[in-house]
N, C-alpha and C positions, 0 to 999 in steps of 0.2 A: 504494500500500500504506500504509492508516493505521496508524501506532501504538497508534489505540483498536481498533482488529478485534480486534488480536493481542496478548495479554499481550507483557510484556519475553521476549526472546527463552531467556535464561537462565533462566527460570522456567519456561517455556513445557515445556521438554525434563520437570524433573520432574511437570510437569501435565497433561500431553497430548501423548507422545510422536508421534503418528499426525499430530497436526497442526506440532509443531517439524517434522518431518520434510520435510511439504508445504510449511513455511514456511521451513525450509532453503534447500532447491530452490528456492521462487520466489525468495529472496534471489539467488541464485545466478545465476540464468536473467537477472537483471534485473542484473550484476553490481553489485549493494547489498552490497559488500564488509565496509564496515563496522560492519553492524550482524548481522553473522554470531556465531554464536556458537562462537566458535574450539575451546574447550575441551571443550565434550560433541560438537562432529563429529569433531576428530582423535581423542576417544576411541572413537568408532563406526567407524570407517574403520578402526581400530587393532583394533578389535572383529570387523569384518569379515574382515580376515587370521586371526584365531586362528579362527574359523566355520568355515571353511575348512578351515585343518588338520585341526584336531580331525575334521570330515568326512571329510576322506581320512584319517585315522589310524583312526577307527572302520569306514569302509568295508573298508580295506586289514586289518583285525584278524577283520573277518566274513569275507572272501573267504580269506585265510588259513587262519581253523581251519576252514573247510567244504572245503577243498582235500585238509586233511590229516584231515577225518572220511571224504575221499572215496576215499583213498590207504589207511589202515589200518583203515577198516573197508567192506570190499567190498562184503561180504553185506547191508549196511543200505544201499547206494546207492538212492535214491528221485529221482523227479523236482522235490520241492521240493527236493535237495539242488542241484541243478542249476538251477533257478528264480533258488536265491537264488545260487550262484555267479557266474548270467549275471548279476543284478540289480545285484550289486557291482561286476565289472568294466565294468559299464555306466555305474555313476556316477561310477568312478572316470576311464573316457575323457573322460566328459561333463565334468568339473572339469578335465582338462586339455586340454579343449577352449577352455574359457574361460580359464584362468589357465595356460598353457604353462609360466610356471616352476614349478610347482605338481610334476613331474615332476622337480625336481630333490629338491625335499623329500621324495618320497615313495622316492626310491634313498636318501636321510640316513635315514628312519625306516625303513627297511625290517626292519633286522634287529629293530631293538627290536617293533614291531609283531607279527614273526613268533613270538619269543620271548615274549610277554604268548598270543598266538595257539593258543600249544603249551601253555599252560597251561590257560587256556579248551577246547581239544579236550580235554584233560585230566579239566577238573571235566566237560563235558555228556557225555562217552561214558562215565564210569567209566575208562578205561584210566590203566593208570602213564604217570607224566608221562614215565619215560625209554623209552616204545614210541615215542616222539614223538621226532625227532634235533633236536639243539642246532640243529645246521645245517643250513638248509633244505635239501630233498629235492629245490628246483624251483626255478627263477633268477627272479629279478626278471622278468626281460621273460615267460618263461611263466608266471608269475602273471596278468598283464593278457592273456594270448593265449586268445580267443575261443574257441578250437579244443582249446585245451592241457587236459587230464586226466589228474593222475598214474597210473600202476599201482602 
């Protein structure tokens, strides 16, 4: 690996993210410890955990208020409602498929999520926010349950 292929490596990250990336990695593969660019990877790796959450917090906030559009407004039940239901509990297994403690954050975010979630059912159906209870209607574990569907 020459030095003239590849700009300095710290430069590299603002000029050409796609290739720091590949040039991370072969550093890495080759353990070429030293000439890593310490500072913009522990921010991407850093970067990657909050990706992550944010994902599960935005999936967990979809699957939520289409739970509770499915629960108090009956007579609008449709198959995209259920489409997109299964699509969220789908990505949210799929994340704790990969990152198992990922399952501990999302019983910490729960209730804040449900509560932003009862707002949002809120603005898209017209209903008053207090048709919608503080406290969720449905537990944590029936939320992710494949099968589960409030009345």
């Amino acid at each position: 690996m020459s030095n003239q292929s590849v700009p300095q490596t710290n430069n590299l990250y603002a000029q050409d993210y796609q290739l720091w990336l590949q040039h991370t990695a072969c550093l890495l593969k080759n353990n070429i410890f030293s000439e890593l660019d310490l500072e913009n990877l522990i921010e991407e790796i850093e970067s990657m955990g909050r990706s992550d959450k944010n994902a599960l917090r935005s999936n967990l906030r979809v699957l939520i208020m289409h739970l509770l559009k499915y629960k108090f407004q009956p007579q609008n039940r449709s198959n995209s409602w259920l489409y997109t239901i299964y699509e969220h509990r789908q990505r949210l297994q799929e994340a704790f498929l990969d990152s198992p403690s990922l399952k501990y954050y999302y019983t910490e975010v729960f209730d804040n999520c449900y509560q932003h979630a009862r707002k949002e059912a809120s603005i898209e159906t017209g209903l008053p926010l207090s048709i919608f209870p503080k406290d969720y209607p449905f537990s944590v574990d029936e939320t992710l349950d494949l099968d589960f569907f409030p009345n």
